[in-house]
VMD Tcl script that builds the backbone (N, CA, C; Angstrom):
set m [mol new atoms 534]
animate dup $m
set s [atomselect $m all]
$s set {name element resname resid chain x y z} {
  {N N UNK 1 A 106.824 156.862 137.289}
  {CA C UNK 1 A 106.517 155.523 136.834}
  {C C UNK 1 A 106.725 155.468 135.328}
  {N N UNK 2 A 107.519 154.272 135.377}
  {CA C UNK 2 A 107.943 154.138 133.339}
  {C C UNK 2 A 106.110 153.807 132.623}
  {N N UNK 3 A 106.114 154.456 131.392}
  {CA C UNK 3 A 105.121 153.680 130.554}
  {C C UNK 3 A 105.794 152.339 129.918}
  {N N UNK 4 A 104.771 151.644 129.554}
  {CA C UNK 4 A 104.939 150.598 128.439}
  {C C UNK 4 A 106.003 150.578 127.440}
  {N N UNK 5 A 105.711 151.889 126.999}
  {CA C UNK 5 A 106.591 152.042 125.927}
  {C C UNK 5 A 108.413 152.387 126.331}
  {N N UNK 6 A 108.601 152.582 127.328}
  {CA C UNK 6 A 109.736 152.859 128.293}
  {C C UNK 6 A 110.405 151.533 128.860}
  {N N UNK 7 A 109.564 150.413 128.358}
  {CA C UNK 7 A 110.448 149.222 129.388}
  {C C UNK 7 A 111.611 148.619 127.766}
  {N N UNK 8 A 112.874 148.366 128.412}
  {CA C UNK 8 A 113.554 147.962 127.885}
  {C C UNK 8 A 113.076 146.770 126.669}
  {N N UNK 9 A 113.994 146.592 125.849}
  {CA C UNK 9 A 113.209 145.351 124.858}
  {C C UNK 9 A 113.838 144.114 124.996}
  {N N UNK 10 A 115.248 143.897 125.800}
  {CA C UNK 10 A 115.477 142.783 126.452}
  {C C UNK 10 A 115.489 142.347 128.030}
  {N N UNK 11 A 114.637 143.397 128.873}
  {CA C UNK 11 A 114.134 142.862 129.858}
  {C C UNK 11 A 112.937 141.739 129.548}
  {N N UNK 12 A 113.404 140.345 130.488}
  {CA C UNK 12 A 112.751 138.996 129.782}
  {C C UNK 12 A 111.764 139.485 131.007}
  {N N UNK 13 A 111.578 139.987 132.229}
  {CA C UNK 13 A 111.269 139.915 133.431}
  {C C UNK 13 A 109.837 140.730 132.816}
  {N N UNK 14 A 109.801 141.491 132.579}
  {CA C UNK 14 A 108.593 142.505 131.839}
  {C C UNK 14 A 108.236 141.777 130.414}
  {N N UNK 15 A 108.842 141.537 130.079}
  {CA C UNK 15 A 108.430 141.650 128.202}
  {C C UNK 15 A 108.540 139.779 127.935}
  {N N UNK 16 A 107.532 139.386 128.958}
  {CA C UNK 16 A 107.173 137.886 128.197}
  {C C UNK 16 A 107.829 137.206 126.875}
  {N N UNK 17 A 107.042 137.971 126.079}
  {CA C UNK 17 A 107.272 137.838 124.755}
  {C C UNK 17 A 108.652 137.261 123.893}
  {N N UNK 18 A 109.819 138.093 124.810}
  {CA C UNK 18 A 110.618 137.678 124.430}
  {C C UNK 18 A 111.701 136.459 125.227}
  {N N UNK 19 A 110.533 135.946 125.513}
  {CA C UNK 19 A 111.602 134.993 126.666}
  {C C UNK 19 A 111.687 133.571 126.030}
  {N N UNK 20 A 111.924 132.368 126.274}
  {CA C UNK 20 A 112.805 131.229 125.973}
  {C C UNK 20 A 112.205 131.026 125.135}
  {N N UNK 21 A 110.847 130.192 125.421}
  {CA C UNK 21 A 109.685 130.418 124.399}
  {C C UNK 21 A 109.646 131.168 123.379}
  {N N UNK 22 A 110.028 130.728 122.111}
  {CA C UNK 22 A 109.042 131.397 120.937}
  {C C UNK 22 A 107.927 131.513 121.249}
  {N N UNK 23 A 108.050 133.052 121.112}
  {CA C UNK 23 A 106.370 133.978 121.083}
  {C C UNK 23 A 105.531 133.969 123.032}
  {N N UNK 24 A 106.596 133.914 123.139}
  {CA C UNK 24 A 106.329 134.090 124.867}
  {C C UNK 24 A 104.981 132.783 125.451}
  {N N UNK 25 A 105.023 133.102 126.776}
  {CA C UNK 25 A 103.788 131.921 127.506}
  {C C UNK 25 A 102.715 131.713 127.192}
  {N N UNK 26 A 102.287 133.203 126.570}
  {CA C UNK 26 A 100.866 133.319 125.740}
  {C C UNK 26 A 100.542 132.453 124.863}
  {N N UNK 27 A 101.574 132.228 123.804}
  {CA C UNK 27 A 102.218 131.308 123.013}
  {C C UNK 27 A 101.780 129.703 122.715}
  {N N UNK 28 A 102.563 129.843 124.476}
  {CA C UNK 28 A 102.708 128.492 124.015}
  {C C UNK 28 A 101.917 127.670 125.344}
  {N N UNK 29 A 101.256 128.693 125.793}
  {CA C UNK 29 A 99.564 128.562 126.214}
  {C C UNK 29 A 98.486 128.037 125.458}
  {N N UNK 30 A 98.543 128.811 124.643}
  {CA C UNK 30 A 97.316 129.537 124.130}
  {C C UNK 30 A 97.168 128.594 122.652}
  {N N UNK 31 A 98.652 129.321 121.827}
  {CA C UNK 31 A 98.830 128.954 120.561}
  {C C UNK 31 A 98.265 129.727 119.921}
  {N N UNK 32 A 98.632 129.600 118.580}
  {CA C UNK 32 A 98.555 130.440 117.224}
  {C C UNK 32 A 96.980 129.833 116.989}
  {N N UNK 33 A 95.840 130.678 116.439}
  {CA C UNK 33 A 94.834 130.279 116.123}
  {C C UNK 33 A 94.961 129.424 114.424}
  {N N UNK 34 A 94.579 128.342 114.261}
  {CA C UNK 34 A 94.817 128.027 113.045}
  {C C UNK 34 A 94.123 126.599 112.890}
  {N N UNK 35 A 93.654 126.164 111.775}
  {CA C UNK 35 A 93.126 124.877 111.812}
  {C C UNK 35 A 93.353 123.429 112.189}
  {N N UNK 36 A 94.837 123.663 112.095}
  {CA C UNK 36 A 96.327 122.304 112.947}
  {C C UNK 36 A 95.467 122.197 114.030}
  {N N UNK 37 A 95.250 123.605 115.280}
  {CA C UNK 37 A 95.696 123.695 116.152}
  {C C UNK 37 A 94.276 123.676 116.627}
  {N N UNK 38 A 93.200 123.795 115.981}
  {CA C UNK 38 A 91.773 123.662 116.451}
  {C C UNK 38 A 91.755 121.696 116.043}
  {N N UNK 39 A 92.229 121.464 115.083}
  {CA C UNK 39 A 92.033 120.014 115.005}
  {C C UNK 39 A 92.701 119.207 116.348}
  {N N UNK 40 A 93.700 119.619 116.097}
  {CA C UNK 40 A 94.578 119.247 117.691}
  {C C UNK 40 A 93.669 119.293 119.096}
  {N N UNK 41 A 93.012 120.089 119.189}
  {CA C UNK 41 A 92.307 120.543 120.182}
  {C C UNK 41 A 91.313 119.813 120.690}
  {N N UNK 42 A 90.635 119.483 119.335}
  {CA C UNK 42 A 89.106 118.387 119.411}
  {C C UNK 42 A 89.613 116.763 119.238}
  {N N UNK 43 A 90.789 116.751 118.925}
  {CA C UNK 43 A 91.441 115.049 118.805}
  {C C UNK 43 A 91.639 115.366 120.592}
  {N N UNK 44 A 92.146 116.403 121.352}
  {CA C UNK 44 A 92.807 115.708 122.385}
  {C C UNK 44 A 91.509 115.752 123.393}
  {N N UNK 45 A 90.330 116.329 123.034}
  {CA C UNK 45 A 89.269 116.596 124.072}
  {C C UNK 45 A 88.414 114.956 123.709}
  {N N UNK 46 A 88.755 114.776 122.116}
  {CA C UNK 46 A 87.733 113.853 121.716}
  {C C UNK 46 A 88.564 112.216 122.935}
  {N N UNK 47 A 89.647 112.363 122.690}
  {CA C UNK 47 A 90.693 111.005 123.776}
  {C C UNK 47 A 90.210 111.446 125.309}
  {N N UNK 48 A 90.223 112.324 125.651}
  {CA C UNK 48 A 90.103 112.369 127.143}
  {C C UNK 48 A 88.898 112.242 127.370}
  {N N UNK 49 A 87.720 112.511 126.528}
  {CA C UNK 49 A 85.943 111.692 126.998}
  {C C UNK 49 A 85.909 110.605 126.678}
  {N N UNK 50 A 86.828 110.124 125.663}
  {CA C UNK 50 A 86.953 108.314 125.359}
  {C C UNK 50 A 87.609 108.100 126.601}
  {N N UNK 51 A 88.418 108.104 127.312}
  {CA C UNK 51 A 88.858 107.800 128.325}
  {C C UNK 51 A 88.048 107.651 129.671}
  {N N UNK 52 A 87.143 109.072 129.757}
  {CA C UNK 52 A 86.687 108.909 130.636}
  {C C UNK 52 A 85.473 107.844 130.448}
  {N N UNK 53 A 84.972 107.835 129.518}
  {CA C UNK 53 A 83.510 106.424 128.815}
  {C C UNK 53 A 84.159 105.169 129.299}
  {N N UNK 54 A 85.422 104.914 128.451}
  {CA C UNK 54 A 86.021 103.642 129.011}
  {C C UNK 54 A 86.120 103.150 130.629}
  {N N UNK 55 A 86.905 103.748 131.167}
  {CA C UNK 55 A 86.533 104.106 132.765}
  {C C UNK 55 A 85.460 104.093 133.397}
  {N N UNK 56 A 84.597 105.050 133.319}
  {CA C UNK 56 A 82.845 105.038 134.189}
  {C C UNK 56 A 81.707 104.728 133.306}
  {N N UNK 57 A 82.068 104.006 132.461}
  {CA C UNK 57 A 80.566 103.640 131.454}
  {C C UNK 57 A 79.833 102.966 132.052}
  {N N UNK 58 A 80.179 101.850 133.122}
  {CA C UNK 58 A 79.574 100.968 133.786}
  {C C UNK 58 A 78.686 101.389 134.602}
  {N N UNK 59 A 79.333 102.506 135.576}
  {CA C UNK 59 A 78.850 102.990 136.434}
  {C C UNK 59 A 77.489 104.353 136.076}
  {N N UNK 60 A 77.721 104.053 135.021}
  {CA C UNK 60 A 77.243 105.737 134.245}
  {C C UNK 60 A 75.422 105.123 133.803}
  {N N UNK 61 A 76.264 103.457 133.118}
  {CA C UNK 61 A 75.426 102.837 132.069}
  {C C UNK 61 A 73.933 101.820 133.501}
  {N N UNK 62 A 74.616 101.504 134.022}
  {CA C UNK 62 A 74.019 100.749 135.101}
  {C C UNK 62 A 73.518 101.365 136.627}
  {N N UNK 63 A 72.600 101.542 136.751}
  {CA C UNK 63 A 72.465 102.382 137.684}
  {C C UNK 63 A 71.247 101.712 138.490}
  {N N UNK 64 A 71.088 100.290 139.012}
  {CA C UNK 64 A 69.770 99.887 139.682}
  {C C UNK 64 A 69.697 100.520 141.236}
  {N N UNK 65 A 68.288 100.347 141.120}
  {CA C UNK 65 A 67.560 100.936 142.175}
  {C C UNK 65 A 67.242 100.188 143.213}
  {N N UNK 66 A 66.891 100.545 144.500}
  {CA C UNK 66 A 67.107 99.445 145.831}
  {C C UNK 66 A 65.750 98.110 145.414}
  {N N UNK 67 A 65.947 97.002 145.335}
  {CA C UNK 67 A 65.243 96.330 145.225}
  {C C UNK 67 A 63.290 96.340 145.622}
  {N N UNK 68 A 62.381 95.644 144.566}
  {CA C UNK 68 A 60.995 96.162 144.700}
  {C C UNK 68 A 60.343 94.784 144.963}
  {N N UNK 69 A 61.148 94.109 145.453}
  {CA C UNK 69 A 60.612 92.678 145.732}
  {C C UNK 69 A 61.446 91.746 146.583}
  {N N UNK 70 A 61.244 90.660 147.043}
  {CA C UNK 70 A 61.781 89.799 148.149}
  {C C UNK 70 A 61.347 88.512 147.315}
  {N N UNK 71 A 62.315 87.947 147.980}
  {CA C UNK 71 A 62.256 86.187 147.821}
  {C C UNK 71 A 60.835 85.620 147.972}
  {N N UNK 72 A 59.993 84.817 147.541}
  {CA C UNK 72 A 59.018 84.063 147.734}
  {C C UNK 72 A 59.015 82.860 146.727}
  {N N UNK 73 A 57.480 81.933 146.714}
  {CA C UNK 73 A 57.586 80.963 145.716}
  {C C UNK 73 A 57.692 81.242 144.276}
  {N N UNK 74 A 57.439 82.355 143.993}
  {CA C UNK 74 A 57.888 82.167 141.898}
  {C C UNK 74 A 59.272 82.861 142.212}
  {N N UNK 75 A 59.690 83.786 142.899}
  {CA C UNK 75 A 61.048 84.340 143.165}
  {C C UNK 75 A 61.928 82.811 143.622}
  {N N UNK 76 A 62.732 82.878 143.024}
  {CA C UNK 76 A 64.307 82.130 143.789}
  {C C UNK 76 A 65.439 82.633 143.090}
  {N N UNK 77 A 67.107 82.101 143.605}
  {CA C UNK 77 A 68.212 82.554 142.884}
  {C C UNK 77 A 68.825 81.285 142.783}
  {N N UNK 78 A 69.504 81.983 141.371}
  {CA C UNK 78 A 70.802 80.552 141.242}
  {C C UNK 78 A 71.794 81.201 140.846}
  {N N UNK 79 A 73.038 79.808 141.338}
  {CA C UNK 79 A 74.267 80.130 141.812}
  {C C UNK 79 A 75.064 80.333 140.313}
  {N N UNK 80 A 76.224 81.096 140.431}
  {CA C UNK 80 A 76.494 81.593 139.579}
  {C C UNK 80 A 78.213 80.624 139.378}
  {N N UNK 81 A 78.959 80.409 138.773}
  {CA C UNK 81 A 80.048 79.704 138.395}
  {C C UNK 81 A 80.967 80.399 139.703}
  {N N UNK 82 A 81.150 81.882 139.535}
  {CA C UNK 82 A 81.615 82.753 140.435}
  {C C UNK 82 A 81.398 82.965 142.087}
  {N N UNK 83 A 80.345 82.689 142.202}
  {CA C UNK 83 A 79.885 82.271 143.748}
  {C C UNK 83 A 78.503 83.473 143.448}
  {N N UNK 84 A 78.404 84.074 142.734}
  {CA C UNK 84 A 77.659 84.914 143.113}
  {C C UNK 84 A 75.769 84.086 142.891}
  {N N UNK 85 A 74.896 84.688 143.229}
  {CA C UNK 85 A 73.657 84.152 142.953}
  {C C UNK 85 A 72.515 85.546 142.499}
  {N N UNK 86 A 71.883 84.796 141.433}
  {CA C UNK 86 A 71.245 85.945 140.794}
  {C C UNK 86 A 69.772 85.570 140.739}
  {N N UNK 87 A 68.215 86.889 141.171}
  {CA C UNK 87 A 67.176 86.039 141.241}
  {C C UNK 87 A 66.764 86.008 139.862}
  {N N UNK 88 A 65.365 84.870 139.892}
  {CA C UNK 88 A 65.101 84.485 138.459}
  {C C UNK 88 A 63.330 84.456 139.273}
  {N N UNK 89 A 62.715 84.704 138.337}
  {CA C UNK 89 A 61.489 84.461 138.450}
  {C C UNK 89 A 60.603 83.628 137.854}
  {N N UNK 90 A 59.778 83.047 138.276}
  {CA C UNK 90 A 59.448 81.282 137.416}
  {C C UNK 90 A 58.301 81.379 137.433}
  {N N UNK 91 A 57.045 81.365 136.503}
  {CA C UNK 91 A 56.186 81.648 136.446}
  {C C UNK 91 A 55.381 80.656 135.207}
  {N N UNK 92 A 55.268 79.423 135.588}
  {CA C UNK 92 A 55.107 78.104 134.672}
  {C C UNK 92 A 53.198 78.485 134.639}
  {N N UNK 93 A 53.422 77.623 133.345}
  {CA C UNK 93 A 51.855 77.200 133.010}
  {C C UNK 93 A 52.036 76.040 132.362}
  {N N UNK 94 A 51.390 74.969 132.990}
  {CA C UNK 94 A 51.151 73.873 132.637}
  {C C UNK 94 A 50.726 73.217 131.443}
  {N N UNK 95 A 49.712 74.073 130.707}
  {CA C UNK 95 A 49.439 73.836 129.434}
  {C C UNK 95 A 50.280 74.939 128.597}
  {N N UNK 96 A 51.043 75.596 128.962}
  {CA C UNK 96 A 52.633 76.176 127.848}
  {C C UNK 96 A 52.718 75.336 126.904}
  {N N UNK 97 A 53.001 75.776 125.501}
  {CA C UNK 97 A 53.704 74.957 124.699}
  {C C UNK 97 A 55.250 75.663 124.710}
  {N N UNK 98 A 55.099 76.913 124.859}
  {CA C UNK 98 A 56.750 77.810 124.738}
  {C C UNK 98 A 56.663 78.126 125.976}
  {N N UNK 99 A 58.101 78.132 126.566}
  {CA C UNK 99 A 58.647 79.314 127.962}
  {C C UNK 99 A 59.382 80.493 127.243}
  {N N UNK 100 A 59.150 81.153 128.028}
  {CA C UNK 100 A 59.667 82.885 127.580}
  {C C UNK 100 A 60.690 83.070 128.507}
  {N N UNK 101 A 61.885 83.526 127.865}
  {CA C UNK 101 A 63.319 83.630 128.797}
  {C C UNK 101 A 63.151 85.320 128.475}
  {N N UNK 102 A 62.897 85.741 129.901}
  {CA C UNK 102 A 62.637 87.562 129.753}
  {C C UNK 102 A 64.076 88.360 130.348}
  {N N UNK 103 A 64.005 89.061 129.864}
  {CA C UNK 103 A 65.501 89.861 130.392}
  {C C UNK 103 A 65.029 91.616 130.411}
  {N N UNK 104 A 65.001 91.695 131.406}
  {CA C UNK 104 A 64.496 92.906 131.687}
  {C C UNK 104 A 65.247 94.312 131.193}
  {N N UNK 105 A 65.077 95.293 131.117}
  {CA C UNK 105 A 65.825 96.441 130.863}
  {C C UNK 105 A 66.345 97.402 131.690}
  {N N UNK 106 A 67.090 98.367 131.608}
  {CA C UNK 106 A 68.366 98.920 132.264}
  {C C UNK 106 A 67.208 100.054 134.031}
  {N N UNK 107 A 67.353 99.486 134.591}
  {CA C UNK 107 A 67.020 100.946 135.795}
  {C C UNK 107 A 65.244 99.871 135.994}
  {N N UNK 108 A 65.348 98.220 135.883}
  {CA C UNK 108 A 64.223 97.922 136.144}
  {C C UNK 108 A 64.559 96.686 137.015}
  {N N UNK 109 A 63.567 95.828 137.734}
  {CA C UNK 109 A 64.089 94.888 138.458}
  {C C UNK 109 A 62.971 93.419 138.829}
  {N N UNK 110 A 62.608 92.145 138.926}
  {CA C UNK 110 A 61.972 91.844 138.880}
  {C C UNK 110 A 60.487 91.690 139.246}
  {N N UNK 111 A 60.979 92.670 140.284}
  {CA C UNK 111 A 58.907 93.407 140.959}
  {C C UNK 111 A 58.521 94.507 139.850}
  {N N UNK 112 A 59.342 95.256 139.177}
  {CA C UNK 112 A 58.838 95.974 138.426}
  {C C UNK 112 A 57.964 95.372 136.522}
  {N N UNK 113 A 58.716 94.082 136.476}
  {CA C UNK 113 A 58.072 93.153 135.294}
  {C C UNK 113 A 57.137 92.501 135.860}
  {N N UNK 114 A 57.102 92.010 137.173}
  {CA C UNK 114 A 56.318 90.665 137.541}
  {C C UNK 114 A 54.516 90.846 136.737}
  {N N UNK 115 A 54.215 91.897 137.008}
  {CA C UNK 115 A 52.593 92.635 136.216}
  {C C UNK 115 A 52.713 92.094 134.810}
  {N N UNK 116 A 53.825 91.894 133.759}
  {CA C UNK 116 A 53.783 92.109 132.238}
  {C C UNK 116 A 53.873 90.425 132.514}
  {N N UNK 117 A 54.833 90.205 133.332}
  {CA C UNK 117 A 55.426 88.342 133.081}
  {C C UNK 117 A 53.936 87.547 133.507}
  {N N UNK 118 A 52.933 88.099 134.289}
  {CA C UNK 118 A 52.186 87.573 134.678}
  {C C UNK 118 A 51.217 87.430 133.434}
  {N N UNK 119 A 50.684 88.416 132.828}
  {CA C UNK 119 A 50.198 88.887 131.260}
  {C C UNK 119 A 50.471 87.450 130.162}
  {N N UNK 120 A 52.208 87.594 130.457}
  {CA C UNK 120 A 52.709 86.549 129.405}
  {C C UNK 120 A 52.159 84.867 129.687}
  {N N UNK 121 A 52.144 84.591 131.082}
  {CA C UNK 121 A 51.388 83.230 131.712}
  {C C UNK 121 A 50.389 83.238 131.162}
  {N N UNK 122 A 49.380 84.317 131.741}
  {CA C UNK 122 A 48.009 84.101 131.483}
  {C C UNK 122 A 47.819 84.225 129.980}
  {N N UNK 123 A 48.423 84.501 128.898}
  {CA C UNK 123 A 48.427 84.312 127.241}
  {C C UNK 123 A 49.249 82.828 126.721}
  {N N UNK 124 A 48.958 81.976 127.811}
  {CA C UNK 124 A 49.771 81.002 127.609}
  {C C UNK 124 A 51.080 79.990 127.261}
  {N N UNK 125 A 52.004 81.139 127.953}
  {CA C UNK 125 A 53.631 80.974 128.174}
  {C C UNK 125 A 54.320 80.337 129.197}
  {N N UNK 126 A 54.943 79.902 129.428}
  {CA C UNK 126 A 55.305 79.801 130.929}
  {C C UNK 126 A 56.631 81.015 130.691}
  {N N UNK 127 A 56.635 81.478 131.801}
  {CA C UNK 127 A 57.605 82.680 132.245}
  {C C UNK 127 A 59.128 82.344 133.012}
  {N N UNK 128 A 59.498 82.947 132.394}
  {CA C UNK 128 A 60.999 82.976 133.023}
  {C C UNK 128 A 62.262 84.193 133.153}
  {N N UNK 129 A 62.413 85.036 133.959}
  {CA C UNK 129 A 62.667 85.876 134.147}
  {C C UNK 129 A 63.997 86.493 135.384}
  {N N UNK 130 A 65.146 87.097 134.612}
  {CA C UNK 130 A 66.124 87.025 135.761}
  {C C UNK 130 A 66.312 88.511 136.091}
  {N N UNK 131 A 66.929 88.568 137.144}
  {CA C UNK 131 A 67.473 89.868 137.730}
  {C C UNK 131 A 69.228 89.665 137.169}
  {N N UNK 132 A 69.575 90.864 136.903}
  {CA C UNK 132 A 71.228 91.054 136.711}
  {C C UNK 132 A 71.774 91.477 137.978}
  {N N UNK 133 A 73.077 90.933 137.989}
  {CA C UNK 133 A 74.040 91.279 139.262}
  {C C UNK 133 A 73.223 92.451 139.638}
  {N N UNK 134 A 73.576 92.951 140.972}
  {CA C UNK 134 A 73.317 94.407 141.047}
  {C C UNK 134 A 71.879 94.914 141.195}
  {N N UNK 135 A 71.410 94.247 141.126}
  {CA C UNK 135 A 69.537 94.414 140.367}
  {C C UNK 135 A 68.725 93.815 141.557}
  {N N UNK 136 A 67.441 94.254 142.274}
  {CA C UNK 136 A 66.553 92.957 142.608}
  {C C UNK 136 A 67.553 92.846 143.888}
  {N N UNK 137 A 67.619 91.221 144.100}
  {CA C UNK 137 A 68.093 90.848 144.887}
  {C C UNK 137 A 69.371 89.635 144.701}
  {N N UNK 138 A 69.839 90.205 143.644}
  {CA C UNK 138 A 70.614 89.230 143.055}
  {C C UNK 138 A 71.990 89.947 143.415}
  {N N UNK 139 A 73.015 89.363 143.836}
  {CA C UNK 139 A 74.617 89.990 144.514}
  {C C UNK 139 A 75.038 89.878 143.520}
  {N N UNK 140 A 76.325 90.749 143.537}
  {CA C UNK 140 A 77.378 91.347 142.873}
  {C C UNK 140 A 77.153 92.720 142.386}
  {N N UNK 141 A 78.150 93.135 141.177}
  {CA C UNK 141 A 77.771 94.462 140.948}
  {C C UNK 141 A 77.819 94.279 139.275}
  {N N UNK 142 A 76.738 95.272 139.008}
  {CA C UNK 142 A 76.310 95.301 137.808}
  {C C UNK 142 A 77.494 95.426 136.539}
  {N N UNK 143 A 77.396 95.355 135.260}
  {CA C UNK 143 A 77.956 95.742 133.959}
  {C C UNK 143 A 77.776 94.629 132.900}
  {N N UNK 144 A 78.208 95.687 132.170}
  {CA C UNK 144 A 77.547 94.566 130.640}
  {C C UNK 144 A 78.255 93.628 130.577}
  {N N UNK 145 A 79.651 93.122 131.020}
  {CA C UNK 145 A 79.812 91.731 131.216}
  {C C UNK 145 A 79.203 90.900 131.685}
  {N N UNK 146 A 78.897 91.387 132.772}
  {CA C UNK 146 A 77.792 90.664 133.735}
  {C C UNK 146 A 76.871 90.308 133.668}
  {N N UNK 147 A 76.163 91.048 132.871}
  {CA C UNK 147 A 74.463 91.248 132.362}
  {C C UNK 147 A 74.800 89.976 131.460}
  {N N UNK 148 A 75.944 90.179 130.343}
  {CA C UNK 148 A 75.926 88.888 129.484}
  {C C UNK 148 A 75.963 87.209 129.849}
  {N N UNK 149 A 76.690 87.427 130.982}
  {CA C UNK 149 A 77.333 86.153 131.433}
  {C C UNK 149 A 75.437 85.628 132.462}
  {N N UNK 150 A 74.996 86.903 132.973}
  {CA C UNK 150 A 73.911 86.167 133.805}
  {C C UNK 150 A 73.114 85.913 132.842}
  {N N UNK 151 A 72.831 86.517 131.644}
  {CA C UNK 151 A 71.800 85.806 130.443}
  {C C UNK 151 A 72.010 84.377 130.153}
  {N N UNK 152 A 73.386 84.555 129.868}
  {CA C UNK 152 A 73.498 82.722 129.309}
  {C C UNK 152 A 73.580 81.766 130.630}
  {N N UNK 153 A 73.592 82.192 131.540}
  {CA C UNK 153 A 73.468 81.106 133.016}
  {C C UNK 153 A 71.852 81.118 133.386}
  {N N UNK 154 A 71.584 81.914 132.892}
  {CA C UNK 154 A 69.726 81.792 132.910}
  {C C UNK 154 A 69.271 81.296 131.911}
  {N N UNK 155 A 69.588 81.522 131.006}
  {CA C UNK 155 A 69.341 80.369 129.675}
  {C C UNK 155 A 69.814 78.768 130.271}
  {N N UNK 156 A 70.995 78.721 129.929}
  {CA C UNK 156 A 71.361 77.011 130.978}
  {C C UNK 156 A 70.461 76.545 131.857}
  {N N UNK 157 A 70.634 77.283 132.715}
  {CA C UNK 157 A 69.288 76.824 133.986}
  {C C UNK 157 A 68.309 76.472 133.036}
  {N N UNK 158 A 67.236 76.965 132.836}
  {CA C UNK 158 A 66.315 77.346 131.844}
  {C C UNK 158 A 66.123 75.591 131.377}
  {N N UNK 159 A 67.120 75.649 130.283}
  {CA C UNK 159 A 67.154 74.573 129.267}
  {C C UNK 159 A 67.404 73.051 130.214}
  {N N UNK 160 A 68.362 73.118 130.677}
  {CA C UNK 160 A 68.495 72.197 132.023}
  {C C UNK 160 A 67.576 71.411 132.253}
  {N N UNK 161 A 66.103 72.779 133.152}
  {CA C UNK 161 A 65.459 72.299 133.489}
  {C C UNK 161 A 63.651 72.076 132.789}
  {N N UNK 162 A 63.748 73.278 132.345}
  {CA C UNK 162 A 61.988 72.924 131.319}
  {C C UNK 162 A 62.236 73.433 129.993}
  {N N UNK 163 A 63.016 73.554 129.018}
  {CA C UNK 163 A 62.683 73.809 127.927}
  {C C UNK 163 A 61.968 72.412 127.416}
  {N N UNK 164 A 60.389 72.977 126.913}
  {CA C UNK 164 A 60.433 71.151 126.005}
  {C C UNK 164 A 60.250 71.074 124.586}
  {N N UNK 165 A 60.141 72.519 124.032}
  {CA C UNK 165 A 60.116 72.465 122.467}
  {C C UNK 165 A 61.417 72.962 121.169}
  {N N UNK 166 A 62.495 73.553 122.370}
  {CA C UNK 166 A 63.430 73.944 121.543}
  {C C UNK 166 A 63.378 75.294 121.841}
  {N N UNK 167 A 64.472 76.302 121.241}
  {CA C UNK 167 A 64.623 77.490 121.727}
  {C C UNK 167 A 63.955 78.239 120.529}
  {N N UNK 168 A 63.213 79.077 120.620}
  {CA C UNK 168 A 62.311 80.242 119.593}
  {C C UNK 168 A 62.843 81.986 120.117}
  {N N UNK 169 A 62.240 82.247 119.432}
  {CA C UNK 169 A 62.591 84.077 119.898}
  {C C UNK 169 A 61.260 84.395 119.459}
  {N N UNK 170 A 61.399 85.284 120.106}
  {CA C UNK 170 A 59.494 86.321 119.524}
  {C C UNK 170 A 60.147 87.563 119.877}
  {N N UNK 171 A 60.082 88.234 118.478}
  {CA C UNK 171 A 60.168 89.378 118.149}
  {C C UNK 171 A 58.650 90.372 119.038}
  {N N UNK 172 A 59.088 91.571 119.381}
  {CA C UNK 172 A 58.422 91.832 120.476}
  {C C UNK 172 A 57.817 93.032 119.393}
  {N N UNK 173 A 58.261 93.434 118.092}
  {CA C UNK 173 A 57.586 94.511 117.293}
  {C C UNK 173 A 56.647 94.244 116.379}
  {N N UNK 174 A 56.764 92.540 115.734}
  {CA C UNK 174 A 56.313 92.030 114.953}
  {C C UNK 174 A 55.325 91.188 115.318}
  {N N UNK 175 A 55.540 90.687 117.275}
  {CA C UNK 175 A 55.017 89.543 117.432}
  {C C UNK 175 A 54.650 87.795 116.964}
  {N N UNK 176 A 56.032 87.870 116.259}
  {CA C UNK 176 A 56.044 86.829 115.008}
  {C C UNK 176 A 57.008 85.472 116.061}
  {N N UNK 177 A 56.641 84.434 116.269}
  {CA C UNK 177 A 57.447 83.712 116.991}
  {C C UNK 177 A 58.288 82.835 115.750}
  {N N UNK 178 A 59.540 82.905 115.965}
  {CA C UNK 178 A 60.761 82.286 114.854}
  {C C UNK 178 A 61.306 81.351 115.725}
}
mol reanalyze $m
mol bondsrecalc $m
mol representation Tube
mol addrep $m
């Protein structure tokens, strides 16, 4: 049996190295260690997780859970431009001077607020509160388009039908109504 040192220096079949490739497969595998080639490395890893974010963010970002409530009298849905229908929860007080347009947060659904929205009535608000696509019992499928587009169709509704002092915000850290 030949050693290493015994194999010819233009057999390409044994000796990688010297084949079409500058610096053989290892080469141009691997590459020369060097700062180009580490920058290169983290630009092309940094594009292919942007890629994949762009792609499954939705699915990644939105993730509701099987609904914690059913239709009844403060529960109903409204129809959406799209056909779809999304629920809203209505929770009036008669002596309200403000309604509160609530928008719940990511992995929650309107049985899981109804306890806080009820809080907000009884401190003298009237309540108003929607489920996003996907959410609750409201059809379609979730994403932040969606989420946006069902805010401002719950606002509309909203204003439509009982706003009677104008639109305010209340800062929820400050408790300061603007």
């Amino acid at each position: 049996m030949k050693g290493m040192s015994e194999i010819p220096a233009g057999d390409k079949r044994t000796n990688p190295g010297n084949g079409s490739v500058p610096g053989g497969w290892r080469r141009w595998v691997v590459g020369e260690l060097s700062l180009r080639r580490i920058m290169i490395s983290l630009i092309e890893i940094y594009v292919v997780v942007l890629v994949f974010a762009w792609l499954f963010s939705d699915r990644l970002i939105f993730q509701p859970h099987p609904s914690s409530y059913r239709e009844d009298s403060d529960v109903s849905r409204i129809s959406l431009p799209n056909g779809d229908k999304i629920g809203i929860l209505s929770l009036t007080n008669p002596a309200a001077a403000f309604t509160v347009l609530y928008c719940h947060g990511n992995a929650e659904d309107l049985g899981d607020i109804q306890p806080i929205m009820q809080e907000y009535r009884d401190h003298g608000f009237s309540v108003y509160a929607l489920d996003y696509r996907g959410y609750g019992i409201s059809d379609g499928k979730a994403g932040c388009d969606a989420a946006c587009e069902d805010g401002e169709a719950a606002l509309a509704h909203l204003v439509a039908r009982d706003v009677r002092s104008g639109p305010h915000c209340l800062d929820h850290e400050t408790q300061k109504l603007s």
